[in-house]
C-alpha positions as CSV (number, residue, x, y, z in Angstrom):
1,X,109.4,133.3,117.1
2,X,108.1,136.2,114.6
3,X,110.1,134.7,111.9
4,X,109.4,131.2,111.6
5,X,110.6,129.7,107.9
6,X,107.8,128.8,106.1
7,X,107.8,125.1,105.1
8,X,106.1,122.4,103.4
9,X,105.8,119.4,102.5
10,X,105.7,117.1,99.1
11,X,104.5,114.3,99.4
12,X,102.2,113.1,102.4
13,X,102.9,109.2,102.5
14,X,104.3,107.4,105.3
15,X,107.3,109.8,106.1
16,X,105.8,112.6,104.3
17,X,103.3,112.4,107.1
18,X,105.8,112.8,109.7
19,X,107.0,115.7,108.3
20,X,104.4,117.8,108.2
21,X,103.5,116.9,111.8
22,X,107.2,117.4,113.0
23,X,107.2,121.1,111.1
24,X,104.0,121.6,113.1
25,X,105.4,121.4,115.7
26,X,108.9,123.2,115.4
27,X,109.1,126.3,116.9
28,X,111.2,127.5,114.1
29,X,108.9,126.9,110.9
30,X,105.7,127.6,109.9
31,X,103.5,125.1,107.7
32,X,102.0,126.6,104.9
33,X,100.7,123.3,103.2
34,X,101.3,120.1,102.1
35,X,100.8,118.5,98.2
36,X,100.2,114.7,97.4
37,X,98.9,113.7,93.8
38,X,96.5,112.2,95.9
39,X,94.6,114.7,97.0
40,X,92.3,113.3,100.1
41,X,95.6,112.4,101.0
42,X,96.7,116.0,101.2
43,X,93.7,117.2,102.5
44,X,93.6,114.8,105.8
45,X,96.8,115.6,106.7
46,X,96.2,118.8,106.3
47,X,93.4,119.0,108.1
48,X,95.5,116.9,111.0
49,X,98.5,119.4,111.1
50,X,96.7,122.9,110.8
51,X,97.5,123.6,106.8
52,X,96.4,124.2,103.4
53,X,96.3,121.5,101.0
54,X,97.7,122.8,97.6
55,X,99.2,122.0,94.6
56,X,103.3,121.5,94.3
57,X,103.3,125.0,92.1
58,X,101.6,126.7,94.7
59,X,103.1,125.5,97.5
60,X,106.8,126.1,96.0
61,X,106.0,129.8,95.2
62,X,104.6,130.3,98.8
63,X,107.2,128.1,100.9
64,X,110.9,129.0,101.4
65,X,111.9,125.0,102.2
66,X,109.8,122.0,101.3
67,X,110.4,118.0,102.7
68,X,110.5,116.0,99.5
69,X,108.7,112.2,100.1
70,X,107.2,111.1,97.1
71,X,108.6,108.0,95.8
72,X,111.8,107.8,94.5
73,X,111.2,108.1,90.8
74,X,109.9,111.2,91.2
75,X,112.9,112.8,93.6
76,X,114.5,114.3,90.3
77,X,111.8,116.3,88.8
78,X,110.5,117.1,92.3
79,X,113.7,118.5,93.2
80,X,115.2,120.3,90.3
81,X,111.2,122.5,90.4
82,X,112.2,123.2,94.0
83,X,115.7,124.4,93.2
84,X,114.6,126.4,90.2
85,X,111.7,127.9,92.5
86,X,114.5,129.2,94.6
87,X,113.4,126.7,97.5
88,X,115.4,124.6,99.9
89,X,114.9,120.9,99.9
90,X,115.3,118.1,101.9
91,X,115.2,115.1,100.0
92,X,113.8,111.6,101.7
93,X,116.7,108.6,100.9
94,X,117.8,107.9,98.1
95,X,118.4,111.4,96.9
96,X,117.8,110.4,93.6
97,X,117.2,106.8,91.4
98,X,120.5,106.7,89.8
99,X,124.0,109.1,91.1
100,X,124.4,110.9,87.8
101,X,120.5,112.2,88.7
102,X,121.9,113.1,92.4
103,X,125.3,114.8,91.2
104,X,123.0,117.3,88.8
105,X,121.0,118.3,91.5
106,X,123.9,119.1,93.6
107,X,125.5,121.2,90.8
108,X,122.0,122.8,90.0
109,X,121.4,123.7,94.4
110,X,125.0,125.3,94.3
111,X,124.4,127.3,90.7
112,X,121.2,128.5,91.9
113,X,122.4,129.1,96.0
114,X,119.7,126.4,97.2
115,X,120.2,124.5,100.3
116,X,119.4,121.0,99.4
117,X,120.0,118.1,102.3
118,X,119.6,114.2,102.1
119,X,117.5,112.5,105.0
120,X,119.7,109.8,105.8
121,X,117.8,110.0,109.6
122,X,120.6,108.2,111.1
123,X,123.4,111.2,111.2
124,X,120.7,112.7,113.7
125,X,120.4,110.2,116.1
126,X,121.8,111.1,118.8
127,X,123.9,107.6,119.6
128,X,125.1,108.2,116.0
129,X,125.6,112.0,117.5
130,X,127.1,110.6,120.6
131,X,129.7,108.1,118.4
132,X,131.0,111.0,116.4
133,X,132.4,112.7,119.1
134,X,134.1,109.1,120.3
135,X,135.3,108.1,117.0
136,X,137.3,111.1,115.7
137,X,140.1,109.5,118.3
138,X,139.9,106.1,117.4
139,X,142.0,104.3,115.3
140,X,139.1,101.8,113.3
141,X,140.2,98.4,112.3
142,X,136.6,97.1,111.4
143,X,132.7,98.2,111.4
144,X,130.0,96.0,111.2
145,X,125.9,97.0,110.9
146,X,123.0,95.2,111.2
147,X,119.5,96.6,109.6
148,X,117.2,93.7,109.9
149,X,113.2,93.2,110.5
150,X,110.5,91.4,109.3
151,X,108.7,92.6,106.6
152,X,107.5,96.0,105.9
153,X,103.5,94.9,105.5
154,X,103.4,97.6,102.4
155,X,104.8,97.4,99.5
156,X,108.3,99.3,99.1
157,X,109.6,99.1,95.1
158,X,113.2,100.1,96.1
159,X,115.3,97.3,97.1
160,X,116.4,96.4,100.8
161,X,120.0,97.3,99.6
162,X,118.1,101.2,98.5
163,X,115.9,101.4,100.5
164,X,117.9,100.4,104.2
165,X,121.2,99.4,104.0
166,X,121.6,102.8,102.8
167,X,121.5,104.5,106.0
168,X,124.4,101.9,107.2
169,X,126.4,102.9,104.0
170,X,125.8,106.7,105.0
171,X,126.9,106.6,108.2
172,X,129.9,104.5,107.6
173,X,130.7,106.9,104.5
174,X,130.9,109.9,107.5
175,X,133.0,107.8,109.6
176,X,135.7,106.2,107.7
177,X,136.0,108.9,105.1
178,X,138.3,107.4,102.4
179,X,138.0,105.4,99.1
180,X,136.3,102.3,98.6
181,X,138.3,99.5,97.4
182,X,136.6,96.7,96.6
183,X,132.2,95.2,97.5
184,X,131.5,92.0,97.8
185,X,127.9,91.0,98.1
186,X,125.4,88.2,98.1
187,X,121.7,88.2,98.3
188,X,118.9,85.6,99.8
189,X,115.1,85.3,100.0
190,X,113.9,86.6,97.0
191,X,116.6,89.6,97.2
192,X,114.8,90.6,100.5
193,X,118.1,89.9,102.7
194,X,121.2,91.0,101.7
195,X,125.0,90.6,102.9
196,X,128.0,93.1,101.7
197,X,131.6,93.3,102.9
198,X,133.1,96.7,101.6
199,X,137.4,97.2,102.0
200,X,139.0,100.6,101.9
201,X,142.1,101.6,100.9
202,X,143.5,102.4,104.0
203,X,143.0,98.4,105.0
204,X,139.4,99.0,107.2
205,X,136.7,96.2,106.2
206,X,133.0,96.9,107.1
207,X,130.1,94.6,106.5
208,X,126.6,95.6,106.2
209,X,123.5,93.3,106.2
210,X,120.3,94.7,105.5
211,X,117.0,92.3,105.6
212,X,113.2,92.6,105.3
213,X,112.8,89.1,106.7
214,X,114.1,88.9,110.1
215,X,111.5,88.0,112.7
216,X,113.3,90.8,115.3
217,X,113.6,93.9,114.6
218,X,117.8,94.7,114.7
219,X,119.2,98.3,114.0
220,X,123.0,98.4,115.3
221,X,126.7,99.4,114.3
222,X,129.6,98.5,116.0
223,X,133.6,99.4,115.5
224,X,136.2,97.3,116.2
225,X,139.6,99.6,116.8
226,X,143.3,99.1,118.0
227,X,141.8,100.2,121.9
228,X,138.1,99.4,122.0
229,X,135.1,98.3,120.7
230,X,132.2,101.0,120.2
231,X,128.8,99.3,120.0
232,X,125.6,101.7,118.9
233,X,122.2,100.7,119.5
234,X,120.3,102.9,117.1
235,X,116.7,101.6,119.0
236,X,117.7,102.1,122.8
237,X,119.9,105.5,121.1
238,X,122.8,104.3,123.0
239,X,126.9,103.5,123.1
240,X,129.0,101.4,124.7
241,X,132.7,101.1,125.0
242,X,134.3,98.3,125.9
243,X,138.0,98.7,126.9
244,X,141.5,97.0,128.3
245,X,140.3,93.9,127.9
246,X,141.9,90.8,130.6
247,X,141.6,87.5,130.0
248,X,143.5,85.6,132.4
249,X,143.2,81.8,134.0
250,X,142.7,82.0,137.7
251,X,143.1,79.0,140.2
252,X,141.4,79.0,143.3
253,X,141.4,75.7,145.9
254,X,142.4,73.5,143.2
255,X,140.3,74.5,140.6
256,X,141.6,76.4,137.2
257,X,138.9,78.9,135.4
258,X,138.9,81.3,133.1
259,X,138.1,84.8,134.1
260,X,137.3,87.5,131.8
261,X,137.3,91.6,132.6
262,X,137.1,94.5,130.9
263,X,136.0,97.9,131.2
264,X,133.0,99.4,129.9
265,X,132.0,102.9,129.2
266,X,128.9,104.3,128.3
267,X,128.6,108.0,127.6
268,X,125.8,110.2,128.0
269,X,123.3,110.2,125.0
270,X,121.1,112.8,124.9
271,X,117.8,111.1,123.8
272,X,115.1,112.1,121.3
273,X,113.3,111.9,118.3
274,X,115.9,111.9,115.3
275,X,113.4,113.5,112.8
276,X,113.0,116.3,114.8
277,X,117.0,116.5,115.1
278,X,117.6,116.3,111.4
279,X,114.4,119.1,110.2
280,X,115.6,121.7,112.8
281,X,118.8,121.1,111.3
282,X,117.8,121.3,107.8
283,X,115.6,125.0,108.4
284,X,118.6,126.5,110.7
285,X,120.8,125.8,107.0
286,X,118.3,127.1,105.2
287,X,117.8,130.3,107.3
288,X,121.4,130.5,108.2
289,X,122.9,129.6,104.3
290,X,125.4,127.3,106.2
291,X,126.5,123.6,104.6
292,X,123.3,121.2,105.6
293,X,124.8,118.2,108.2
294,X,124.2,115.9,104.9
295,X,125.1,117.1,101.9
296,X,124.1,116.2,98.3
297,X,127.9,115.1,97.6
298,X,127.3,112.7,101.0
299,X,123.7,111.4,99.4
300,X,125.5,110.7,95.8
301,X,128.2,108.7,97.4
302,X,125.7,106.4,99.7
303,X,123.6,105.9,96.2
304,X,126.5,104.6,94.5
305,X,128.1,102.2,97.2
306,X,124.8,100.5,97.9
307,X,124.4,100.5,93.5
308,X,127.4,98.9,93.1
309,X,126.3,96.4,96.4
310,X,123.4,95.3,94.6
311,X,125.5,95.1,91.3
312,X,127.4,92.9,92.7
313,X,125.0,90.6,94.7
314,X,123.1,90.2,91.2
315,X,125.8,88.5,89.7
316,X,126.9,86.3,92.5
């Protein structure tokens, strides 16, 4: 393409990294440099990726969309230079420490006409991509999602509820879009697993459980409605349906047992790498000015459900 968007990226860390090779590699964009207060940070992923190394005034006066992944006290003032720079902005989860920080940066994107997206990674994998399509026909009783490994072996200062029940709360925010009710919540080992049941209005109960001290690495949703159940494995990227479920007893030659079909769908997933997914996504918005898949409004309201999980799970 002649007219890749240039990019960039702030903030080189663990995911920062993976932006900047991702953009390198996207057909679509062009990376123009990376910034990192550390600066032999910046310069050896530069070096890695094929880019300059530069300062977060340069780069915002030379890029037309910049990844954000410095840590999340920073996310405000990161973001609010971009969008006064003109720049569109993806902002790594959480979009911002507290909601009132995220709901000025949406009003300050749409004032200025900055396309500013969330990276809850989740929305682009494709099981996720793959369930969306199923679960527009389904009448949903219940959802359930499991986040759960062992520990990180770095330290992470945002909570487990911030930092990866999160994705669960986005996601279930996109698929049972109504108002929350009532959270209840409890939390173990040192705060490091916790366990939150979250009713709607409409009568739908989910529970999330999020935990940095699981010796297996777990990542999966699953739906309960009135005619299946839809099971997601976010690792494998795959779904299954299970429907018309039969229980019956069955004698044969004397003998009663129980016997137990059903039948079981799985559709076709297209595989691959979600980060790739959500930033080819993010620079055909910026180019295009269309709505970003995640929106500020959809990061604000994932901050304050998992806020007001670990509210309550403090006081329990």
């Amino acid at each position: 393409m002649t007219d890749r968007l240039p990019v960039g990226v702030i903030g080189v860390g663990s995911m920062g990294q993976h932006h900047a090779r991702v953009y390198q590699e996207l057909p679509s964009a062009e990376l123009v440099g990376v910034a990192d207060v550390d600066a032999e940070a910046a310069a050896e992923t530069a070096a890695q990726y094929g880019t300059t190394p530069t300062s977060v005034d340069s780069l915002l006066s030379t890029a037309a969309a910049v990844s954000i992944a410095v840590p999340t006290p920073y996310h405000y003032d990161t973001a609010m230079a971009a969008i006064e720079a003109g720049v569109g902005l993806l902002i790594e989860k959480p979009i911002a420490e507290e909601p009132a920080q995220g709901r000025e940066l949406l009003v300050a994107a749409e004032e200025a006409g900055v396309t500013l997206q969330v990276g809850h990674i989740e929305r682009f994998n494709p099981a996720v991509r793959t369930l969306e399509t199923v679960a527009t026909d389904l009448d949903v009783i219940a959802v359930d999602s499991q986040r759960l490994g062992p520990p990180a072996g770095r330290e992470i200062a945002d909570g487990v509820a911030t930092d990866l029940m999160i994705h669960d709360a986005d996601v279930l925010l996109s698929l049972v879009d109504e108002p929350v009710a009532d959270v209840y919540a409890a939390e173990t080992a040192d705060d490091q697993y916790v366990a939150a049941t979250v009713a709607f209005e409409s009568g739908v109960v989910a529970t999330l459980t999020a935990s940095r001290v699981t010796q297996q690495k777990v990542r999966t949703l699953s739906i309960t409605a009135e005619s299946c159940r839809v099971t997601v494995d976010y690792i494998d990227q795959s779904v299954r349906i299970n429907r018309h479920s039969l229980p019956e007893y069955v004698e044969t030659d004397g003998e009663v047992r129980y016997r137990h079909e059903n039948v079981v769908e799985q559709p076709t997933v297209e595989n691959g790498e979600p980060l790739k997914k959500e930033l080819t996504a993010f620079v055909e918005a910026v180019r295009t000015g269309s709505e970003p898949v995640v929106t500020a409004a959809d990061g604000v309201r994932a901050l304050e459900l998992v806020q007001r999980v670990e509210a309550v799970a403090e006081r329990e």
